[in-house]
N, C-alpha and C positions, 0 to 999 in steps of 0.2 A: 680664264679659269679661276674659280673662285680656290679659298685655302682646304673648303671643304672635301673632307675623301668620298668620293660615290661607289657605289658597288655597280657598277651596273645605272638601270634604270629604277632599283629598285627603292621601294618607299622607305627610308628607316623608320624604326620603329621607336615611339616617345611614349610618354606618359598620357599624350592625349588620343592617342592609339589603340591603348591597352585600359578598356572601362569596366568595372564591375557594375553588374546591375542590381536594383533590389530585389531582396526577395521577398514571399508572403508568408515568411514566417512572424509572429507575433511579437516580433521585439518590442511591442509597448509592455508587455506584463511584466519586464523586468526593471530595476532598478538599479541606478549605481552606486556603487562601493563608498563606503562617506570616506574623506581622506582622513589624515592627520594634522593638524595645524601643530607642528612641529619643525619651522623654519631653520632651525638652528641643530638638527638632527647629524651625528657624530658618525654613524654606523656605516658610511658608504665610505668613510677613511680608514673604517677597521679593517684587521686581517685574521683570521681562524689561525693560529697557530700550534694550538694541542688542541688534544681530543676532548669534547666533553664529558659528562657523567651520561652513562647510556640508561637505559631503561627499557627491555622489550617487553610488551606487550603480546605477543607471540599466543602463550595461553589462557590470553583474557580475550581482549579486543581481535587478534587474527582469530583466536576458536571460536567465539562466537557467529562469525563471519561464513563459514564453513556449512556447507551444504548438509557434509554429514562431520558433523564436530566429532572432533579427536577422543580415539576409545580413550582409557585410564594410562593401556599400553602406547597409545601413540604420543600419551601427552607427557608419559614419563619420559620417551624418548627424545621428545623434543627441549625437555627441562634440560637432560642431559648435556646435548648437545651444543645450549646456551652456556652452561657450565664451561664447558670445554673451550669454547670460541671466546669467554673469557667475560661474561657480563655480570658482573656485581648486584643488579639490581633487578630482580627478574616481578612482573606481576604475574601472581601465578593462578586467580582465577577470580571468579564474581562468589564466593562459597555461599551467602545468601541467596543465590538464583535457584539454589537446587543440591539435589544431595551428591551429586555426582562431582560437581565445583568443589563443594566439602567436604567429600571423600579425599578429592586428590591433594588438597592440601594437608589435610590428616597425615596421608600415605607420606607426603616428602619430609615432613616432619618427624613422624612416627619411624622412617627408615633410614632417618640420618644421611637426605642424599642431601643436605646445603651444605655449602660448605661453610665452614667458619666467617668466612670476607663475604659473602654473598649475603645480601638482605632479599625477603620476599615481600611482596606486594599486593594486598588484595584490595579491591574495589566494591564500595557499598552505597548506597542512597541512603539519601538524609533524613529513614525514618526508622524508628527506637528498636523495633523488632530482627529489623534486619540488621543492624548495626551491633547487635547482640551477640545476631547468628555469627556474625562476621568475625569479630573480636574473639568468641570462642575457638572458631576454626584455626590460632595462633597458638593457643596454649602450648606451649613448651618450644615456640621458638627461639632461636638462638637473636636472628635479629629480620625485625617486622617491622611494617609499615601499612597503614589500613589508611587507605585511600575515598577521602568522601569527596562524590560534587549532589551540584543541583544545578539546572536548568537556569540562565540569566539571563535569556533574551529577551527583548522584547515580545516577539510573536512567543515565545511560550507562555510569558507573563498575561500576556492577554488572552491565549486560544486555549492552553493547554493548563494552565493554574488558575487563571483568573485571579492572578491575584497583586498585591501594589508594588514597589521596589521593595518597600518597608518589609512587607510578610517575605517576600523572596529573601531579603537582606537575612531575616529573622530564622527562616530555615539553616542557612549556612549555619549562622552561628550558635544555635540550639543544637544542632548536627555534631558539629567538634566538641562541643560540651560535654553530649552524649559519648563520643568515642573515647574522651577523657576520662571519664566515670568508670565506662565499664574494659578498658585498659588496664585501673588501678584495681577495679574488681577480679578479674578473670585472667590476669598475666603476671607472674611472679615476677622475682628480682631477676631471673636467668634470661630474660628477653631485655634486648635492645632496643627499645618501640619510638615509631617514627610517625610523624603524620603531615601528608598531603590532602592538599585541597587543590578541586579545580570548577572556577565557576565557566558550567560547562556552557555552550557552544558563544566561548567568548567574542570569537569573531564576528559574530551579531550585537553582541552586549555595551552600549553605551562606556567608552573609556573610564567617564569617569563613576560610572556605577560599579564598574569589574573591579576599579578601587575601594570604593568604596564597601561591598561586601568581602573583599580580602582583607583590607584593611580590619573589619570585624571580624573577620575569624583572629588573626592575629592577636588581637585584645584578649581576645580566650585561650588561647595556647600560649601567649605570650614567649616571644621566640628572644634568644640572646645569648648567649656566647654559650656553646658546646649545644645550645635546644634549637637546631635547624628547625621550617618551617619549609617546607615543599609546594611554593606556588605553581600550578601548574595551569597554562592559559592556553587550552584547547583549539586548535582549528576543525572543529567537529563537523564543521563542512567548510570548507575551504573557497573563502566567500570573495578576495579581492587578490590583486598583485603581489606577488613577495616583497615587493619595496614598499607599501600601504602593511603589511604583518609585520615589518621588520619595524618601521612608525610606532606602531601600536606597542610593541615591548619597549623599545626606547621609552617612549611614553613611559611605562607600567614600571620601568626599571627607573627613569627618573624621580618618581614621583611616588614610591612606597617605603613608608617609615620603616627602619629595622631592617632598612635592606642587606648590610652587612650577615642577616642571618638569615636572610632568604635564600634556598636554592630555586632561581626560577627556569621553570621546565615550558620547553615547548612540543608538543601535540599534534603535530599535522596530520591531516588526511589530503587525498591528494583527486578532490572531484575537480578542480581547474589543471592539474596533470601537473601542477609546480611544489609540487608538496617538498622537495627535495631542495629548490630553492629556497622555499619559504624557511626551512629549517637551519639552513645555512646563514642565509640574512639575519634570522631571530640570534643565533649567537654573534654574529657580529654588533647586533645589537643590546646586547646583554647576555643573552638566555645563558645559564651553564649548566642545563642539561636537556635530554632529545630523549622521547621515548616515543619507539616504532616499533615495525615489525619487518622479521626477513623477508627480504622479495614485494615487500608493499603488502603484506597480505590484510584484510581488516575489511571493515563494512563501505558497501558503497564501491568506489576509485580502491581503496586501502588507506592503511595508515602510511605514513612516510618509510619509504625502506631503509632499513640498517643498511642494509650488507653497500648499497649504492654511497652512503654518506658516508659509513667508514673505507671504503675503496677510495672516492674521490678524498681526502686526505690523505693515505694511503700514497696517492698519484703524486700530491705535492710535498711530499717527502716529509710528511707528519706522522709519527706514529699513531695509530685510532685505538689499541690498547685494545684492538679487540683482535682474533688469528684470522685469517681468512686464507689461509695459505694451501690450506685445500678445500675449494672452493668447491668443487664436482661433491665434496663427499657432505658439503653444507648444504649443495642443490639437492642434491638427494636423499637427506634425512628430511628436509622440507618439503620433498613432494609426497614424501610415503605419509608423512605426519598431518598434509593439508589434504591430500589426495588432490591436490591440484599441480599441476604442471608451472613450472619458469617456461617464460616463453625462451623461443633462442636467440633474441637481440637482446634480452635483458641484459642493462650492465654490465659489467665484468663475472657475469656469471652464465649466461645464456651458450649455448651450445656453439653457438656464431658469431660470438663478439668480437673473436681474434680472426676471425677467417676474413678473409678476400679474396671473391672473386674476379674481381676488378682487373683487366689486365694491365693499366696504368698504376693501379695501386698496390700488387703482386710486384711491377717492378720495384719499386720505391723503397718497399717491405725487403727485397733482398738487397737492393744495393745499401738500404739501413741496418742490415746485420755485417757485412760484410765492410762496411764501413769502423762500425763496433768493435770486428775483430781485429780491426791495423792498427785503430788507436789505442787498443788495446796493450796490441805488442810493441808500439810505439814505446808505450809508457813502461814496458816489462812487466806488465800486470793482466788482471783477467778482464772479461768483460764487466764480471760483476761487480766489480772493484771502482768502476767508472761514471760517468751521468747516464742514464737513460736515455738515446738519442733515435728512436727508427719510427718511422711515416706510420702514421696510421694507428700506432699500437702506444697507447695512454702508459701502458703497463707493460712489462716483461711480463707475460704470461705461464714462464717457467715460477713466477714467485708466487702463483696461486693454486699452482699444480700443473698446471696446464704444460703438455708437450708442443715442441712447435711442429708437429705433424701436422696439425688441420689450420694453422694458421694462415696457411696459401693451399685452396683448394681451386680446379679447374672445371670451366663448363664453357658455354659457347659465349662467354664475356670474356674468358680470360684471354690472358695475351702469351707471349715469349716469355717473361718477366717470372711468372708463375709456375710454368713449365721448367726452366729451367730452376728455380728453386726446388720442385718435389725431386728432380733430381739433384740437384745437389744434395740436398738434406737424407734422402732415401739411399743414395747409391755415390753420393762422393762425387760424382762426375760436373767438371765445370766448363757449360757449354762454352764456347766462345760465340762474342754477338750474334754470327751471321748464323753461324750452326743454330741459334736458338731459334731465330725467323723462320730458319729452313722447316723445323722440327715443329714451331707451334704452328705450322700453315696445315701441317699432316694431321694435329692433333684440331685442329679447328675446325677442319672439313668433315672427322669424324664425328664431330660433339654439335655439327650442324644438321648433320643428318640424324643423329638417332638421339640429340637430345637431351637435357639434363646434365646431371655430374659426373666426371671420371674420374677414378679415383686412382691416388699415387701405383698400387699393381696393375689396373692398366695401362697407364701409361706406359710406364718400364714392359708391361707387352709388346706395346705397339714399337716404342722406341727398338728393342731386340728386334722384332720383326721387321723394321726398316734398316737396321745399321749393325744388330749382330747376329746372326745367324745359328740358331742352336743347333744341336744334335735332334731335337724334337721336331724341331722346322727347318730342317739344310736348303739354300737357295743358292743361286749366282752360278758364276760360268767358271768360277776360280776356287780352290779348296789351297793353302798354303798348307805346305809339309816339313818342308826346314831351311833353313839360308844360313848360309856361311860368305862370309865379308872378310876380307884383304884389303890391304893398304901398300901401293907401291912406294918406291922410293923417293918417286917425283908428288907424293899425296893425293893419285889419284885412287878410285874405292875401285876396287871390283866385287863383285857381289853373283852369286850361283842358287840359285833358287828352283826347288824341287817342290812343284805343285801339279795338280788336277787342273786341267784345263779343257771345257768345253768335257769333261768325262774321261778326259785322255792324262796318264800321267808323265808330264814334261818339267823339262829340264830348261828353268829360263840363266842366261846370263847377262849382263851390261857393266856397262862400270861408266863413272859422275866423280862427281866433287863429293863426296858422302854418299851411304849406303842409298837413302832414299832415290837419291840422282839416279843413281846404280839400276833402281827398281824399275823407274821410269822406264829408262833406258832397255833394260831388260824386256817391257811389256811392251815396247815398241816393237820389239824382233819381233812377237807374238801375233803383231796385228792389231797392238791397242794403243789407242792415241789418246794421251792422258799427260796432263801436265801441271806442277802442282802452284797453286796460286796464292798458299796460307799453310802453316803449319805450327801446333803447337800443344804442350806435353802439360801433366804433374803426375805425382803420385796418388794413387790412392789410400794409402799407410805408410806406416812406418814399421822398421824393422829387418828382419833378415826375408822374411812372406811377403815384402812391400810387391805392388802393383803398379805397374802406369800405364797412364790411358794416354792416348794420343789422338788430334786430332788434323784430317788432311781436308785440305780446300782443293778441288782438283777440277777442271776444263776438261773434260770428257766427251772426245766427240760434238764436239759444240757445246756441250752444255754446262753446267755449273756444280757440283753436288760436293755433298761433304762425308766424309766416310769415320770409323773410330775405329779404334781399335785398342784392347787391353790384354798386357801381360806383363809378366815378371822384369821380362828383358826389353828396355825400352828400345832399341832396336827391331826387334820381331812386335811391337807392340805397332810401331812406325809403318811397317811392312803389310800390317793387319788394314791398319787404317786406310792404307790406299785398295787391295783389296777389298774391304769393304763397298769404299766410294764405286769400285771400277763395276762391284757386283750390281750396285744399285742401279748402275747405267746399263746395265742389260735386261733388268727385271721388266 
């Protein structure tokens, strides 16, 4: 016998087993990403420790993006609500594109919704008329920032300008010159005025040319102690690895004069789907500032999402300085404002992100609360008082709003785990193991047949309809009416019990070692053979109204079942529970 294990006769399966083949899709037409010849590169030892300067994009770059762009009303409401969630730095539209950009900049101006600490942001191209329109749409801001780029890639330079680095170079810096001028022209003392550049789709742009025309605007704005200078380096299409973007600013952050008054911003969009990465790595590698949009919204993939990058900070116990704390009400001032929908996996925002139905990961989810709650009391304190420790959930979902109702939801995936979570959580009641198997075997053959979700009031239907018997639905052979229990002098019970039986109303008696013994015993005179194999109780409250619930393992006639029962008097609650069991073994 060799040391090897066999399954059988069958073949394992290796690497030379398992082949991809090619396809005839045209992989020649593309090329690869240039690296960074950046050997000595620091950023894979860094670690994000606070938040950066945010910057959304929201009513420039997301509205743009927009099938049907944002009325005046949806944009103010979306300004709003940046406000609120806490963002300093808002771009609030292209006002050169049209009158409707210019109007609304007008309007938040003119109505005094910024606030003091909030700067606005508008975006203009590097030519004189439009730079005009732009600069005037500020007038009487409190504190602004007018945002120039121009095109620096190669294929623009070639297809789309025709023209050399030099004239490219010569745009930028004629650009800022202009926004200078007419800054000092058309903006009093009462304005804060700020200015960014970005040579835009830098991720195609030769390293050392993206220098090189930054470096020239700088000459003209001449940046240094209190006169920030807002480099901002674009992933305008989102061209290589987050580790190659994260090179590229290292680079950029190495290697630009005046860095001390540079604020360098990073820009991603997210067509390779790593936009989120890339934005992460860029501040490990310098960047100290992110400008995005909620929910990814923007041209193309989107721009990189906020709400995802301040969450995952969030996660590692940084504060992002922006609120996310009601997150449903942030989902849904974004879809009314974008008229587009969050999907329901998105991030820590999507309608599904806390749920499982998984019935392995339903378990996990509750024995990870319940777990929370011991060490909790262990320590004399709450849970929230503590580390954040349960499967599956990144986040307490209580700290973004979020109820743990739908956090464990049931269908024909789920298991026992999840089951007995909606009840716990819905009705107090805490199965015991086998009781739980018993219970999602009933719930699993219903959810196979007919399908889909069932939701927390179903189930507590079905479960009544199996184990408690209402007034709206009376079933079983047995109706209990009152017991009365004695205790001799030698400690044994005797017990008298006045119930419906089979329709008939009798009078059972026994006596045990304790009442329940008693009951047994009692049901045996009757004809029923039942014997109990498991037994066990809590309350459901507290107080003088407390409840308890009980639950009986019982040998019925051969068979195995489990019965509940709840009331005031854990005694008669006791009494219920095998009732129950005994009824289900007649049905």
């Amino acid at each position: 016998m060799t040391s090897q294990h066999r399954i059988g006769r069958a073949t394992p399966i290796t690497a030379a087993t398992v082949t991809q083949r090619p396809t005839a899709m045209p992989v020649h037409k593309y090329g690869r990403y240039e690296q960074v010849d950046i050997p000595d590169r620091t950023w894979p030892d860094a670690r994000v420790t606070k938040a950066p300067r945010w910057l959304s994009t929201d009513l420039r770059d997301g509205n743009q993006a927009l099938i049907d762009p944002m009325s005046p009303s949806r944009k103010r409401e979306m300004f709003d609500l940046l406000v609120r969630m806490g963002y300093k730095e808002i771009e609030v539209g292209f006002p050169s594109s049209g009158q409707t950009d210019f109007d609304f900049v007008r309007s938040v101006i003119e109505q005094d919704a910024i606030p003091d600490d909030v700067t606005i942001s508008v975006l203009t191209q590097a030519r004189e008329e439009l730079i005009e329109r732009t600069v005037e749409s500020l007038r009487g801001a409190r504190r602004a920032t007018v945002h120039l780029y121009n095109a620096t890639a190669p294929v623009f330079r070639r297809v789309v300008f025709r023209g050399t680095r030099d004239q490219v170079r010569q745009i930028a810096v004629d650009g800022t010159r202009l926004v200078m001028e007419y800054a000092d022209k058309l903006l009093g003392d009462e304005t804060v005025f700020g200015y960014q550049y970005s040579p835009e789709i830098f991720t195609d742009t030769e390293l050392d040319f993206a220098l090189e025309v930054c470096e020239g605007v700088m000459d003209v704005w001449q940046p240094e102690e209190g006169r920030e200078i807002i480099l901002n380096l674009p992933a305008t299409v989102e061209r290589s690895a987050p580790s190659t973007h994260a090179d590229r600013f290292e680079w950029m952050s190495r290697n630009l004069s005046r860095r001390a008054f540079v604020c360098l911003s990073v820009h991603p969009h997210n067509d390779r789907g790593t936009a989120v990465a890339a934005a992460e790595l860029a501040l490990m590698a310098g960047a100290d500032r992110i400008e995005g949009c909620l929910f990814g919204q923007g041209e193309r993939t989107g721009n990189v999402d906020l709400v995802t990058l301040g969450m995952n900070l969030f996660s590692q116990g940084i504060d992002p300085q922006i609120d996310f704390s009601q997150i449903d009400e942030v989902r849904r001032t974004a879809e009314y404002c974008n008229q587009m929908e969050v999907h329901p996996r998105h991030p820590y925002a999507g309608d599904l992100v806390y749920t499982s139905f998984s019935g392995s990961h339903q378990d996990a989810i509750k024995k990870g609360f319940e777990a929370m709650e011991a060490e909790a009391a262990s320590k004399g304190t709450t849970v929230d008082a503590i580390e954040w420790a349960v499967p599956y959930l990144p986040i307490d979902p209580k700290d973004v709003g979020r109820s743990y109702e739908a956090v464990i939801r049931v269908n024909s995936q789920s298991g026992k785990g999840g089951i007995a979570y909606v009840l716990k959580n819905e009705h107090k009641l805490d199965l015991p193991r086998r009781m739980q198997i018993e219970f999602s075997r009933i719930i699993q053959a219903r959810t196979d047949v007919q399908g889909g979700e069932i939701t927390p009031a179903e189930i507590w239907a079905v479960f009544q309809d199996e184990y408690l018997p209402t007034p709206a639905n009376p079933w079983g052979r047995i109706t209990l009416r009152s017991a009365q229990a004695s205790t001799s002098s030698d400690g044994t019970d005797a017990l008298t019990v006045e119930a419906v039986v089979d329709g008939v109303e009798t009078a059972l008696s026994g006596t045990g070692n304790g009442p329940i013994s008693a009951f047994f015993d009692a049901l045996g005179s009757a004809g029923i053979d039942a014997r109990l194999l498991d037994y066990t109780e809590h309350t459901l409250s507290e107080g003088a109204s407390a409840r308890a619930a009980s639950y009986i393992e019982c040998a019925i006639d051969g068979r195995v079942l489990w019965g509940i029962g709840i009331d005031p008097n854990t005694t008669r609650a006791s009494l219920k529970a095998v009732v129950s069991a005994v009824n289900r073994a007649g049905r």
